[in-house]
C-alpha positions as CSV (number, residue, x, y, z in Angstrom):
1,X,-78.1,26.7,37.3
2,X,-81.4,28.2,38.5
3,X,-84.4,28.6,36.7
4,X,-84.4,32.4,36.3
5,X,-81.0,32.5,35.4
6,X,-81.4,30.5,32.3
7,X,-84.6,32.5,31.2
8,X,-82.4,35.7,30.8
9,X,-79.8,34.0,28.8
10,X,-80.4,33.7,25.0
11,X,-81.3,30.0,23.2
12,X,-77.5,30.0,22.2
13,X,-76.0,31.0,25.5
14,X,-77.8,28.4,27.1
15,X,-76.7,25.8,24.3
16,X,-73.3,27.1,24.8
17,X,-73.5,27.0,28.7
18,X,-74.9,23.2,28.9
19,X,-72.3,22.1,26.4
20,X,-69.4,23.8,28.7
21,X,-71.0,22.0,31.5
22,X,-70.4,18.3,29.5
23,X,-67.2,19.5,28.9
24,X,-67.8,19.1,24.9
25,X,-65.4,20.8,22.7
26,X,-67.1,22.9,19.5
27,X,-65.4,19.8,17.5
28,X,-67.1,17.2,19.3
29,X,-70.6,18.7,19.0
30,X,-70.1,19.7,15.0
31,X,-69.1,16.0,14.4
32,X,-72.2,14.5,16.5
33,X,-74.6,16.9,15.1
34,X,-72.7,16.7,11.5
35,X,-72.5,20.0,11.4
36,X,-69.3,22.4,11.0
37,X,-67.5,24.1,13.6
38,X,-68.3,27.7,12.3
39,X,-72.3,26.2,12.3
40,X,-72.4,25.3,16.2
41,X,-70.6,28.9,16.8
42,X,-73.5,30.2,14.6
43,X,-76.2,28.4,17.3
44,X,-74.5,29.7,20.2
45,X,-74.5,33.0,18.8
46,X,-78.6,32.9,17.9
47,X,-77.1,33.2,14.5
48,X,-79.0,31.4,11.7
49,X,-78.1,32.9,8.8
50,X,-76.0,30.2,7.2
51,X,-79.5,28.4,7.0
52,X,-81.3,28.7,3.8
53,X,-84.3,28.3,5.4
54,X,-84.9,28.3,9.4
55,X,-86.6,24.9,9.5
56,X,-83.2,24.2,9.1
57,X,-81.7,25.6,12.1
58,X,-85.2,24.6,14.1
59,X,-83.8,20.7,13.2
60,X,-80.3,21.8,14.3
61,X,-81.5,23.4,17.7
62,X,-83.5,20.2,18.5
63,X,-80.5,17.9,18.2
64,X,-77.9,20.3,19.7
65,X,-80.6,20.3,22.4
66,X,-80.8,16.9,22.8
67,X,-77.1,16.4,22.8
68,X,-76.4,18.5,25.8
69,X,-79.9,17.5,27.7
70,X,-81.9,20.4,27.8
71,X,-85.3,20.6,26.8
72,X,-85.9,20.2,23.5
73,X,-89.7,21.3,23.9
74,X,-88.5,24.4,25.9
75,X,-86.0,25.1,23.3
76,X,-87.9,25.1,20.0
77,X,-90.5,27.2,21.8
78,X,-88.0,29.2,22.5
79,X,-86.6,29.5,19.1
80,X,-90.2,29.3,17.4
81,X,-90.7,32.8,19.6
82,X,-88.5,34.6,18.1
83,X,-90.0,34.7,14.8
């Protein structure tokens, strides 16, 4: 993926797109991030209201982030931006 391709896709498109690229099911990332399936769908989707607070999701970003190997700086600027 090139650089300017993954700035005009959203935080949870680009989570989405590195986990397809692992090849990791929605099932396998829930269970590592102990999270449920409807939770990483929310992440993908730039979706955070099934956090009561967004500290939450920030904490769930950063691991989902780490789990697929993106940037986990990048990412929670990323996220911090858009609120």
């Amino acid at each position: 993926m090139n650089v300017d391709a993954s700035e005009k896709l959203s935080l949870g498109l680009r989570l989405q797109q590195a986990r397809l690229e692992k090849k990791y099911s929605l099932n396998y990332v829930a269970e590592k991030l102990h999270l449920s399936k409807q939770q990483v769908e929310s992440l993908e989707r730039d979706d955070y209201s099934y956090v009561s607070a967004l500290a939450y999701a920030r904490g769930h970003l950063r691991l989902y982030a780490k789990l697929v190997d993106l940037p986990v700086t990048e990412v929670l600027k990323d996220f911090d931006a858009l609120g």
